[in-house]
PyMOL CGO cylinders between C-alpha atoms (Angstrom):
from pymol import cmd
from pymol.cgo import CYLINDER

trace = [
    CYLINDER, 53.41, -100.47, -0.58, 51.42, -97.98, -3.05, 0.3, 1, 1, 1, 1, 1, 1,
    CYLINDER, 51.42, -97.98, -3.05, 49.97, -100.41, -5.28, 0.3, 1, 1, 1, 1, 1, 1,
    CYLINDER, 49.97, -100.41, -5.28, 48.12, -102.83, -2.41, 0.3, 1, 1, 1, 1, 1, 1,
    CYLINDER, 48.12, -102.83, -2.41, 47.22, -99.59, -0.88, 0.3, 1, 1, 1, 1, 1, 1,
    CYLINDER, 47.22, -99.59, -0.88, 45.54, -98.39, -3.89, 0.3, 1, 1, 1, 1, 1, 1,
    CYLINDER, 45.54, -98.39, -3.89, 43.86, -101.94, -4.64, 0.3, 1, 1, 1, 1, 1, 1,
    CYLINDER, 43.86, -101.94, -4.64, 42.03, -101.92, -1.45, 0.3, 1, 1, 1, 1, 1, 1,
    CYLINDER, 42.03, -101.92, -1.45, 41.36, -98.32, -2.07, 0.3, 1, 1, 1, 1, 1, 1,
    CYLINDER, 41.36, -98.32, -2.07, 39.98, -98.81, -4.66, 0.3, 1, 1, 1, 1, 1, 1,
    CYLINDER, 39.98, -98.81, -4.66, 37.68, -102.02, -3.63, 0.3, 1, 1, 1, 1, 1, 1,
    CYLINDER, 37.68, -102.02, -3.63, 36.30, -99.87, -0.83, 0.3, 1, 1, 1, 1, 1, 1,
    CYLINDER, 36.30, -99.87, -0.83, 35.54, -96.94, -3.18, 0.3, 1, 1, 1, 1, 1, 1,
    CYLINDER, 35.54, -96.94, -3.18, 33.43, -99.09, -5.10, 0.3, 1, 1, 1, 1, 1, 1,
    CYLINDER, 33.43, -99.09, -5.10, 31.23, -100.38, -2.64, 0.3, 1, 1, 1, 1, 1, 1,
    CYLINDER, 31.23, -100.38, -2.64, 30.77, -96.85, -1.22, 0.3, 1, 1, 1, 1, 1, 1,
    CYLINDER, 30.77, -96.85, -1.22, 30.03, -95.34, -4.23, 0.3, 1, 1, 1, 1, 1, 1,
    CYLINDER, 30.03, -95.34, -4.23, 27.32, -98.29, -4.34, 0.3, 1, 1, 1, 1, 1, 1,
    CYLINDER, 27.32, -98.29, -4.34, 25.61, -97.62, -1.60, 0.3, 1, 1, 1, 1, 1, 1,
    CYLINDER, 25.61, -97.62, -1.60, 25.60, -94.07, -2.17, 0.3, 1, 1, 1, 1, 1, 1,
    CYLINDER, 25.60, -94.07, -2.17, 23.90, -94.43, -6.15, 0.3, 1, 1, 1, 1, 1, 1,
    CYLINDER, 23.90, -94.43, -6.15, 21.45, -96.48, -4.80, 0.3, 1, 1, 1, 1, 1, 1,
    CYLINDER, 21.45, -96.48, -4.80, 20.34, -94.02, -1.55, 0.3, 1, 1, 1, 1, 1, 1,
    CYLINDER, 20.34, -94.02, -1.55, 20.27, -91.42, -4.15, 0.3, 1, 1, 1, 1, 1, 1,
    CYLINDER, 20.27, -91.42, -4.15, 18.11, -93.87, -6.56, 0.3, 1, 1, 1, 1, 1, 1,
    CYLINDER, 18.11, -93.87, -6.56, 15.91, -94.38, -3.96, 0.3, 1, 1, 1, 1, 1, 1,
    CYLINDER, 15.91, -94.38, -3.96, 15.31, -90.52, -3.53, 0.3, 1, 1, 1, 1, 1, 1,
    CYLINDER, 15.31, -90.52, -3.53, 15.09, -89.38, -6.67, 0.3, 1, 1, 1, 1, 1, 1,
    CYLINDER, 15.09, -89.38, -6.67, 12.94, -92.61, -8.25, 0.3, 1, 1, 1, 1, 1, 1,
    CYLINDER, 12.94, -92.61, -8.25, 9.32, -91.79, -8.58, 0.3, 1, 1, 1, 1, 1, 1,
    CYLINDER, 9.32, -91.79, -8.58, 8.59, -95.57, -8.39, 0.3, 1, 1, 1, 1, 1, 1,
    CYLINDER, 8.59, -95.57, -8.39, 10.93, -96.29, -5.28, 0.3, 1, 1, 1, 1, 1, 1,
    CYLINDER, 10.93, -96.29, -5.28, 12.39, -98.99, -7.54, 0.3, 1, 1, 1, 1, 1, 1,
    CYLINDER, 12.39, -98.99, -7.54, 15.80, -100.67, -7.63, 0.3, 1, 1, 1, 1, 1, 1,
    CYLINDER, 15.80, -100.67, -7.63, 17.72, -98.93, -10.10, 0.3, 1, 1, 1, 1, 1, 1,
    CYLINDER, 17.72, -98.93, -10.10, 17.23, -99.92, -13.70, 0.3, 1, 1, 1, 1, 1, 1,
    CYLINDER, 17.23, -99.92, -13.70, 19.83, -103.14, -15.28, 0.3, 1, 1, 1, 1, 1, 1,
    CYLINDER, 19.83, -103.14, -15.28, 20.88, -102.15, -19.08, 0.3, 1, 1, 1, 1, 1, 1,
    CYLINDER, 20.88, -102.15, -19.08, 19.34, -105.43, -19.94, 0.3, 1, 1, 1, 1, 1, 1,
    CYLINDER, 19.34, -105.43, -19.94, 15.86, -104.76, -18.49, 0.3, 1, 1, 1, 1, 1, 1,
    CYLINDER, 15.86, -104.76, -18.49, 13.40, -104.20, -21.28, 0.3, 1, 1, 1, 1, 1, 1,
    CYLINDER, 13.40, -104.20, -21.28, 10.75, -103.29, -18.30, 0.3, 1, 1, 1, 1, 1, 1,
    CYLINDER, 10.75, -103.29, -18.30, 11.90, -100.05, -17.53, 0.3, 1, 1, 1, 1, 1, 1,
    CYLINDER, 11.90, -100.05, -17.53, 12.29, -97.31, -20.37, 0.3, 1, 1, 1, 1, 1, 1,
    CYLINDER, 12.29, -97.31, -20.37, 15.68, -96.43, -21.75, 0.3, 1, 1, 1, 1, 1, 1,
    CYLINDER, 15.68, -96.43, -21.75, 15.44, -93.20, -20.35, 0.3, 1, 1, 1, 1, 1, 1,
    CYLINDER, 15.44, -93.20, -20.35, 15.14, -94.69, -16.87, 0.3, 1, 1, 1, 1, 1, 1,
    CYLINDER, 15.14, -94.69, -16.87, 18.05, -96.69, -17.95, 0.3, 1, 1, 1, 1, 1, 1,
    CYLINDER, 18.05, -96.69, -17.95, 20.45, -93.79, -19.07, 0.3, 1, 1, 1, 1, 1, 1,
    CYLINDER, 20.45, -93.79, -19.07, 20.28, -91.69, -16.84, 0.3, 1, 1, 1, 1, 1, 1,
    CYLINDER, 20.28, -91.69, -16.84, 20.63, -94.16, -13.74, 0.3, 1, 1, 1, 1, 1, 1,
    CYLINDER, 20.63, -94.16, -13.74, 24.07, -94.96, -15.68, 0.3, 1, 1, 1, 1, 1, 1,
    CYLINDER, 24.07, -94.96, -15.68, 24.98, -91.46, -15.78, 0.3, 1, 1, 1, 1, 1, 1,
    CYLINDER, 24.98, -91.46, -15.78, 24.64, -91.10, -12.24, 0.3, 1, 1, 1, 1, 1, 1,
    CYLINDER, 24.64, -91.10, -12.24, 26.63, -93.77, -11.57, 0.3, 1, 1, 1, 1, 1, 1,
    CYLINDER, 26.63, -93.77, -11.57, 28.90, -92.91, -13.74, 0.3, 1, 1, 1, 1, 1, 1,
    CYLINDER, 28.90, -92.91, -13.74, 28.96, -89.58, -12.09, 0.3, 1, 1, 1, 1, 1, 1,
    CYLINDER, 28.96, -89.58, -12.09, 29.43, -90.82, -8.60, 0.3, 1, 1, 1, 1, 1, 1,
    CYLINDER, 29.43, -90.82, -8.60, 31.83, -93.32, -9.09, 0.3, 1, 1, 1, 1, 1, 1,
    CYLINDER, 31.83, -93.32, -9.09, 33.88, -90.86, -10.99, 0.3, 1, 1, 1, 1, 1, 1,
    CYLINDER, 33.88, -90.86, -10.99, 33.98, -88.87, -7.80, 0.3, 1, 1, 1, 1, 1, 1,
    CYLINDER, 33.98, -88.87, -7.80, 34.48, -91.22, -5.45, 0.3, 1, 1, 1, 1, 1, 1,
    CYLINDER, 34.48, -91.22, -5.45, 37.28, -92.66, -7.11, 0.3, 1, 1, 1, 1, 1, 1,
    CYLINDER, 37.28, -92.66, -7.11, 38.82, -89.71, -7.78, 0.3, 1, 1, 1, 1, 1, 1,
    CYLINDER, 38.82, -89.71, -7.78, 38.43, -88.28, -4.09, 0.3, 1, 1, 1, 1, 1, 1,
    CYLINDER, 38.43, -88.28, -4.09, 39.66, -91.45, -2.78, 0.3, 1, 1, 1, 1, 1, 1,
    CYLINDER, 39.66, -91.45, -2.78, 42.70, -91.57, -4.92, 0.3, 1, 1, 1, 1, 1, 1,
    CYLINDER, 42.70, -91.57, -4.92, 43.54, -88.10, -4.23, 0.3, 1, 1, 1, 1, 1, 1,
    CYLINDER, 43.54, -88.10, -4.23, 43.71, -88.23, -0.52, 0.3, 1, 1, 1, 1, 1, 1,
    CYLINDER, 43.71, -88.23, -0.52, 45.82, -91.77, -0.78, 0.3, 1, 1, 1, 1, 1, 1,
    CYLINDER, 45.82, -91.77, -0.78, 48.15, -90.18, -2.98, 0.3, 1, 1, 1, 1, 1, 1,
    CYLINDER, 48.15, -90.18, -2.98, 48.26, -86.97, -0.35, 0.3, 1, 1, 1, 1, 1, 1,
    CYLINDER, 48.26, -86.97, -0.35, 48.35, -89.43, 2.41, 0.3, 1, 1, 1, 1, 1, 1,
    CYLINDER, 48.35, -89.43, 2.41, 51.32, -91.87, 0.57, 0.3, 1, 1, 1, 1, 1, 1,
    CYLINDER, 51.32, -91.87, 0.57, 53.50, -88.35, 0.33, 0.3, 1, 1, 1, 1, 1, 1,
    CYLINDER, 53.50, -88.35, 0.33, 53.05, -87.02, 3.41, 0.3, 1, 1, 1, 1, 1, 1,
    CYLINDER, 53.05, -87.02, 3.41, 53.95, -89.95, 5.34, 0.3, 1, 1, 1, 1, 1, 1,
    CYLINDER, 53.95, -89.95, 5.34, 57.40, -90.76, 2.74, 0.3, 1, 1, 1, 1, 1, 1,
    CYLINDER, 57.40, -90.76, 2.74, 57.98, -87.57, 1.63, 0.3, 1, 1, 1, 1, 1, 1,
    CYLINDER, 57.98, -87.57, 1.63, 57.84, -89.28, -2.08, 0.3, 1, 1, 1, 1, 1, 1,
    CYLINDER, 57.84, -89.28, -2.08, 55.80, -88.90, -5.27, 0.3, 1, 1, 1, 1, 1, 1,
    CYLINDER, 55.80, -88.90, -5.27, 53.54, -91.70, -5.37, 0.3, 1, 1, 1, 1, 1, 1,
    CYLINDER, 53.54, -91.70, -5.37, 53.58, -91.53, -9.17, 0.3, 1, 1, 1, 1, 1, 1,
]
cmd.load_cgo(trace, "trace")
């Protein structure tokens, strides 16, 4: 019952963390661009890097908040490690 659980999780997390990259993007971009592709020569590399690192950054959370809580969530309700 874990492992579906934490696919869907996990599916969800992703598409929230998203959304929330590309609000912040939209803030924080001089240009009010889309955020840069690797593969777009257009932009600079700086552009490029540090979008990524944001990313990186809030998917990191995300995922990690969202696994957290599930795994919280999975021992309250069977009094089990979900490990």
């Amino acid at each position: 019952m874990y492992k579906p659980l934490s696919i869907v999780s996990s599916v969800a997390g992703g598409l929230l963390a998203g959304k929330i990259f590309t609000e912040i993007w939209q803030r924080v971009s001089p240009t009010d661009q889309e955020p840069p592709k690797p593969r777009d020569l257009s932009r600079s590399t700086r552009e490029a890097f540090i979008a990524a690192a944001i990313q990186g950054l809030i998917v990191g959370v995300i995922r990690a908040g969202l696994a957290r809580a599930q795994a919280r969530g999975f021992q309250a309700l069977t009094h089990e490690d979900p490990q």
